[in-house]
N, C-alpha and C positions, 0 to 999 in steps of 0.2 A: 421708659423704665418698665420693666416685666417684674414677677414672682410667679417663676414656675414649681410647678407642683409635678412629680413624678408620681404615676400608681401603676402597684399592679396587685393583681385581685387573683388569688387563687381559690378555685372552684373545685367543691369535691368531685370524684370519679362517680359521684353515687348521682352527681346531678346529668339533667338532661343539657344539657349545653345550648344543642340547637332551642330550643325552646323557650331557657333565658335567657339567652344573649340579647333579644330584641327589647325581654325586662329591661335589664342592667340598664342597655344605652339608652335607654326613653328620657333618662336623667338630661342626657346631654341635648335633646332638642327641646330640652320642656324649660330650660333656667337659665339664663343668660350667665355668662364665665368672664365677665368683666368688670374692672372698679363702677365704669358709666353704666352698666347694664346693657350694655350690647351684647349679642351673641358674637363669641369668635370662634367655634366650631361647633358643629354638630354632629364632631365625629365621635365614636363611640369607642370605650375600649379595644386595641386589638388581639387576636388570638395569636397566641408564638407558637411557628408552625408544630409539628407533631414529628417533624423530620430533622435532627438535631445533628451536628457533628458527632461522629461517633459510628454511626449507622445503626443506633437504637433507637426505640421513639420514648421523644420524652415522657418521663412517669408522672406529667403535673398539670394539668388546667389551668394555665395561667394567660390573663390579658394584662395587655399595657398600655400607656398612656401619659403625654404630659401636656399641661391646663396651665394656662393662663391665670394667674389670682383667684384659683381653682376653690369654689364654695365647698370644703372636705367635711365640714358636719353635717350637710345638707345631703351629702351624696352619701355617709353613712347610713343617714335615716333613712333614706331611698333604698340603699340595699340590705336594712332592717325589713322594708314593708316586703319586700319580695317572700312569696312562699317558698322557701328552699325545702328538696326532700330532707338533708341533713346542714340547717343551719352551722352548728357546731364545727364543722369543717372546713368552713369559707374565712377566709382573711383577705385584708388591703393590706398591700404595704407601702407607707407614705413614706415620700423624701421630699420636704419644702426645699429650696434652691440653697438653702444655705447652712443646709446641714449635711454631717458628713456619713449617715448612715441609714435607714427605711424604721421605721416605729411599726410596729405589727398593730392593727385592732383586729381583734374577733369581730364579726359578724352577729355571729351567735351566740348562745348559750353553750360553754361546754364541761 
């Protein structure tokens, strides 16, 4: 039996990308992602390319992701403690498996 968790975390333009992204995933090797507490990945968000149908580049900083019995309050606080240049700007969008649409949280203050 599984409870997947979908995420995806948009990141302002204002942020350095390269330089938090290695924040962000620290989450994923530092907490185990399972009922028993094993870890079952240590992969981290990923980046959705910059090269989109269309032949424009996408206008959004977004990574994604889907977790296992995925600890979501815990990975909020996580991306609470990060220093962002513009917290305000950052959002998760969560879809638990059994629901039919993504809940937006703020990040920040805005």
């Amino acid at each position: 039996m599984s409870w997947v968790t979908t995420l995806m975390l948009h990141v302002s333009v204002l942020e350095e990308v390269e330089a938090l992204t290695p924040a962000v995933n620290a989450f994923f090797v530092s907490y185990p992602h399972s009922v028993d507490g094993t870890l079952q990945s240590d992969e981290g968000l990923a980046p959705i390319s910059q090269v989109v149908p269309g032949g424009k580049s996408f206008g959004a900083r977004v990574f994604v992701g889907a977790y296992n019995y995925f600890p979501i309050e815990k990975f909020i606080d996580h991306l609470r403690s990060i220093e962002w240049e513009a917290p305000e700007f950052i959002q998760l969008f969560v879809m638990d498996e059994e629901d039919l649409s993504f809940r937006v949280v703020q990040i920040g203050k805005s």
